[in-house]
DRENVEXPA-99620 format. One record per residue (C-alpha): z, y, x; residue in three letters. Coordinates in steps of 0.1 Angstrom, whole numbers, plus 5000, padded with zeros to 4 digits. Example, Ala and Ser with C-alpha at 12.3 -4.5 7.8 and 13.67 -1.06 7.14 Angstrom:
{pt {5078; 4955; 5123}; "ALA"};
{pt {5071; 4989; 5137}; "SER"};
END
This chain:
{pt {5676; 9796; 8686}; "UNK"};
{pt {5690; 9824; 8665}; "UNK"};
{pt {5687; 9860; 8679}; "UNK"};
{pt {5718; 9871; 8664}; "UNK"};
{pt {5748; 9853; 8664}; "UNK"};
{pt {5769; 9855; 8631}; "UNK"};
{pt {5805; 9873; 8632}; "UNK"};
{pt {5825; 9846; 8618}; "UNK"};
{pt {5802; 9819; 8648}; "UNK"};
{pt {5816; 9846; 8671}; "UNK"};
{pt {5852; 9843; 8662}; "UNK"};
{pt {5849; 9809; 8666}; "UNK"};
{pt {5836; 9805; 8702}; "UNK"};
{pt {5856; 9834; 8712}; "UNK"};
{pt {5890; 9807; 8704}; "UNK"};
{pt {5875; 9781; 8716}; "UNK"};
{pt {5867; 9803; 8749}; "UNK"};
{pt {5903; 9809; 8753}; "UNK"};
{pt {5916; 9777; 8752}; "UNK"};
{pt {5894; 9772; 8782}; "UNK"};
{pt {5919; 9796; 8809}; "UNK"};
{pt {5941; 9781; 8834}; "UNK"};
{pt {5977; 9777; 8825}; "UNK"};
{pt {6005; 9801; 8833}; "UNK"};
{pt {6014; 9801; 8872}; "UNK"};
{pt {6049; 9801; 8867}; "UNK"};
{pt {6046; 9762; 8848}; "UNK"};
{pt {6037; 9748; 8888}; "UNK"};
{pt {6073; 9751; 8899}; "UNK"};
{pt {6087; 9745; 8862}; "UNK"};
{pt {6069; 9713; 8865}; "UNK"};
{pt {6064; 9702; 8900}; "UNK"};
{pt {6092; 9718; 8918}; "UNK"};
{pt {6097; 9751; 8939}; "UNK"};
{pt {6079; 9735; 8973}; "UNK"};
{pt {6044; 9721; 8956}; "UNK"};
{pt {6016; 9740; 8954}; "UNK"};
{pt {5991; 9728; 8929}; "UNK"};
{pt {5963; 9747; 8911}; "UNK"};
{pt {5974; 9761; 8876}; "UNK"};
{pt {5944; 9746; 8861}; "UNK"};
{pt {5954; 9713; 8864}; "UNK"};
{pt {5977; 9709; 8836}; "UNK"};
{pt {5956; 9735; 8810}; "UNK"};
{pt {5954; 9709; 8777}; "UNK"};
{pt {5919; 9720; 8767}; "UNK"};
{pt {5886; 9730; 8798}; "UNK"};
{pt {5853; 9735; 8786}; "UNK"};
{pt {5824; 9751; 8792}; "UNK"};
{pt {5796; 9772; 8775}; "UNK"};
{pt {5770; 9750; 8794}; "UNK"};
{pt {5787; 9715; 8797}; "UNK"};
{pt {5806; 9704; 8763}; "UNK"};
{pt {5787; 9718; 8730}; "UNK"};
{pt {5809; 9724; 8703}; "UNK"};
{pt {5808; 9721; 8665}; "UNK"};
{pt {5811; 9758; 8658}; "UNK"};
END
């Protein structure tokens, strides 16, 4: 493995790490209604993780 990573690898895993956050809390009630509560996370479009799903980048 590489010592360094190169800037424009770094760019790329640092989008690719933010498409992995939970989505906004105020999209529970736009979605589900005022009265259930369910985890933000559940509707983000994109999860991965730095150990689980490798990526092309």
């Amino acid at each position: 493995m590489a010592r360094y990573i190169h800037p424009s690898k770094k760019k790329r895993l640092t989008k690719l790490g933010e498409q992995t956050k939970w989505a906004p809390f105020w999209t529970v009630p736009k979605i589900y209604g005022p009265g259930r509560r369910v985890h933000p996370g559940r509707h983000t479009e994109i999860k991965r993780n730095w150990r689980k799903t490798n990526t092309k980048a």
